[in-house]
Structure formats: C-alpha cells, structure tokens
N, C-alpha and C positions, 0 to 999 in steps of 0.2 A: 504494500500500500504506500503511495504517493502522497505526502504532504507539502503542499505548495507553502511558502509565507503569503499570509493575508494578503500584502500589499500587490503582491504579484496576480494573486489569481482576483481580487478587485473584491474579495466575500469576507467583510470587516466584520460579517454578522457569524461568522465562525468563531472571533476572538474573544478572550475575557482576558483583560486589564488588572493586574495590582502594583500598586507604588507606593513606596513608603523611605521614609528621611529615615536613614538610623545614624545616632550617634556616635558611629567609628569612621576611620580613613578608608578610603574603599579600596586599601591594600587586605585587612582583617575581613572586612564583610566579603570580600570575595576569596578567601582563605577559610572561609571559616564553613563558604557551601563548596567546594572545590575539595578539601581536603576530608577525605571520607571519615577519619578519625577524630571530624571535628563537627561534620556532618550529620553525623548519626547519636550524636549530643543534643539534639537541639530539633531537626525536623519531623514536622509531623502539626496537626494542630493540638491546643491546649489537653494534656492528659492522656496523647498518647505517645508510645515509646516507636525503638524501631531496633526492629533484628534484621542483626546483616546477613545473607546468606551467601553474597559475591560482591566482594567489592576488589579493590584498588588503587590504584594512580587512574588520577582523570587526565585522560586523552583521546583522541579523535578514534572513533570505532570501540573504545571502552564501554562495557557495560557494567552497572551495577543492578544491585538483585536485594531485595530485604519486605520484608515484611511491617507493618504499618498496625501496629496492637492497641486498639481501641480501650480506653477505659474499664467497659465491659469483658474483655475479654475478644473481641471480635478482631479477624484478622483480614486484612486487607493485603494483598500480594501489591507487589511493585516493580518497573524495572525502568531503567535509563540506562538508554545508549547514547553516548554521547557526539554529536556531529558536529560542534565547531567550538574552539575554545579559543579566542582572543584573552591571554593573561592578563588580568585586572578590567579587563573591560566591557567582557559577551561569551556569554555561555549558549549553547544550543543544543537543546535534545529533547530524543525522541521522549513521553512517559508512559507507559501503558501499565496494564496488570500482567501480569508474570506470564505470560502466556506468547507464542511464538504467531505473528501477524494480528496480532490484538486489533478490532476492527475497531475501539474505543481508543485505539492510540492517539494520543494529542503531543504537537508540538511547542515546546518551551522557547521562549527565547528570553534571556535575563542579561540589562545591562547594570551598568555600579554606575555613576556620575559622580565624582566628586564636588560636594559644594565648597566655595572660600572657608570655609568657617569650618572644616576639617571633616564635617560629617558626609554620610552615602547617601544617594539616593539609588534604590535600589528600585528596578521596573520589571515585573515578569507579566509576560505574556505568552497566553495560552492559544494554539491554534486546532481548532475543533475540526474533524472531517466533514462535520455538517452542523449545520444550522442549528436541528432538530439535538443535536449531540450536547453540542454546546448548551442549549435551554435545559436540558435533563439533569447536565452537570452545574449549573446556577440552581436548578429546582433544587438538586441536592444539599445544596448548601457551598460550596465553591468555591466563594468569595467570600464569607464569612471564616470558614474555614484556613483558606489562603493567608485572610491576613492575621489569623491566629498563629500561624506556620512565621508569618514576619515577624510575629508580639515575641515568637518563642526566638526566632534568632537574634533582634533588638537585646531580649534581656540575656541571653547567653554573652553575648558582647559587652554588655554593660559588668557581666561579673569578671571579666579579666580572661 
C-alpha cells in the first residue's frame, strides 16, 4: 500500500494535525522520540506503558515493534518503519498495528522548530488512506489522545 503526503495527492481531508511548544532545545525533544531507550519512557497517552518487542537504532528502513498496554490491561500492537530521518529536524514513518500491509496504516511526519527562546515546537502529522479512516481514528479519540502522548513527553523533559 501507497501513501502519498497530503500535499501531493491534494486530500488535506486524510490528515490530523498536533502541535505543541515544549520547553526543551529541539536537540533533547528530538533525542528523546528518536532514541528508543528514551522513547519507550514516555510514549503512549496518559497511563499507558509500552513493551518493546523490536527495536533499535532509528534509521531509514528500521522498524520498530512494541506493544501499547492500556491502563486496563488492554493491548494495543504497534509498529514503525521508519522512511526519512532528517537529524534534528523531520522524522517520517510508516505506523500501523503489528501486522504485515496493515490496511489502517497511516503516515507520520514530525518536524522540531526551534523557537528564540530555547524551546521546541514540535508538529506531527498524521496521513490517513482515507477520508473515512481518518474520521474513525478522531471518532476514536486521536487527538485527545495524541496530545496526551505530547503532555507525557513535555513532562518527561521537564524531569531531566
């Protein structure tokens, strides 16, 4: 399956938007989702954890593999491969469920911005196969969620 970026294929109504200022140099904030062993500290929204099942060094055609454990007890499968890494500046990857052509596959793209004033802005963007994808995955919760996923790397950052 083909993932176009939004801007290319003209279908804005596939994408979901989050941004958010955190208070580190956007050498740490993008150290901190790049680096698996710092990564997996921190991702997820509010109260859930994460099991690694594959990971390693982030690099073009890397994949990572882990699990996503719900509060409850519920398990969420995961995986990213990874298709463009500009250091410090643009991450790109695939994310799906652990699963081989995941037809829910969605593409990432996350830039860091540095502001004067030493802090990140940090922009991820979600590109949906479809329309219909995209509204299921906002039905779901998404965005609320996502930017729990930022609340939890802000204060990971914040603790040193």
């Amino acid at each position: 399956m083909s993932i176009e970026h939004p801007y290319a294929s003209g279908e804005l109504d596939h994408e979901i938007v989050l941004s958010r200022v955190i208070n580190a140099p956007k050498d740490l904030v993008y150290r901190a989702w790049i680096e698996p062993e710092r990564m997996f500290d921190w991702f997820g929204p509010t109260g859930f954890r994460c099991d690694v099942l594959e990971q390693g060094a982030a690099s073009v055609g890397a994949t990572w593999r882990f699990h996503m454990i719900a509060p409850g007890g519920q398990i969420f499968s995961n995986r990213i491969r990874f298709l463009e890494i500009i250091p410090g500046e643009r991450l790109v990857y695939d994310h799906s469920s652990d699963l081989n052509d995941d037809p829910k596959r969605f593409r990432v793209t996350i830039t860091f911005d540095e502001q004067g004033d030493g802090k990140t802005v940090l922009t991820l963007r979600q590109f949906h196969p479809s329309k219909n994808q995209r509204e299921a995955t906002i039905g779901f919760g998404a965005v609320e969620l996502g930017y729990q996923t930022l609340g939890k790397l802000a204060e990971y950052l914040a603790r040193g």
